[in-house]
Steps between C-alpha positions, in 0.01 A plus 500: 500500500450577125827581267425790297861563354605312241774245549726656316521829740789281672720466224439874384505634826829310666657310250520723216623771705780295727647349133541802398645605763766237559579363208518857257627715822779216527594518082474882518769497815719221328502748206581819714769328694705338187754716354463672205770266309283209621248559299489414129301808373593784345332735730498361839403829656168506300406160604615529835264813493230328325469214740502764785213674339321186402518367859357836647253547240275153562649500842238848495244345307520149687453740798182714370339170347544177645603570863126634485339205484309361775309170597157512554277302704162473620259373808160564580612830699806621342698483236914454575767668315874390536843569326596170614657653831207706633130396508258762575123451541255744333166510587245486141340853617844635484559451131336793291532377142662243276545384174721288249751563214549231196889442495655248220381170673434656849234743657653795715232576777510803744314550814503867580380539915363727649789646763914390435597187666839323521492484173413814368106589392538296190569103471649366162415105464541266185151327503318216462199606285270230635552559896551903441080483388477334859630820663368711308157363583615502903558872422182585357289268763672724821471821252133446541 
């Protein structure tokens, strides 16, 4: 079985997300449940209201971006796509186009398939540039 996802999809996919989670959900409740007098600023309403809107705002974007991420791997027949909880198997024929994105340090790849699966019709993987040419390649030979 051949990686295709990058390493890193496990740090941006759970770990990002859960410290957010826990450690800002648990300062933004500490701040909503100390009294007003408690805290040394001169507005604690607007912080209290900031921090509320801060949480839900990358809470949202955590949501649309990261928990998107999927691993990807491949065999001979198939490739496999998990969220770490769930691994489905795709056959190659199933997968109608793909490509790559240039992030900062990272490549964003997409697999669009043919008909929706567990995951939806469209997988989002951080990828390994050297092992994605292997699939692509798989793609292309069954395309054929």
């Amino acid at each position: 079985m051949i990686r295709i996802s990058s390493s890193a999809t496990l740090i941006f996919a759970l770990f990002i997300p859960l410290f957010w989670l826990v450690f800002f959900g648990s300062l933004t409740l500490a701040i909503m449940l100390a009294d007003s007098e408690d805290l040394s600023f001169s507005s604690p309403f607007l912080i209290k209201l900031f921090f509320i809107c801060g949480f839900v705002l990358f809470g949202t974007l955590i949501y649309f971006t990261l928990f998107r991420l999927k691993r990807v791997e491949m065999d001979q027949e198939f490739i496999y796509v998990t969220n770490y909880i769930k691994t489905i198997k795709i056959p190659f024929h199933q997968i109608e186009k793909m490509r790559i994105k240039p992030l900062i340090k990272l490549s964003l790849g997409k697999i669009k398939l043919r008909h929706k699966g567990n995951f939806g019709s469209t997988i989002y993987f951080l990828c390994d540039e050297a092992r994605y040419v292997l699939l692509e390649e798989k793609v292309r030979e069954i395309s054929n």
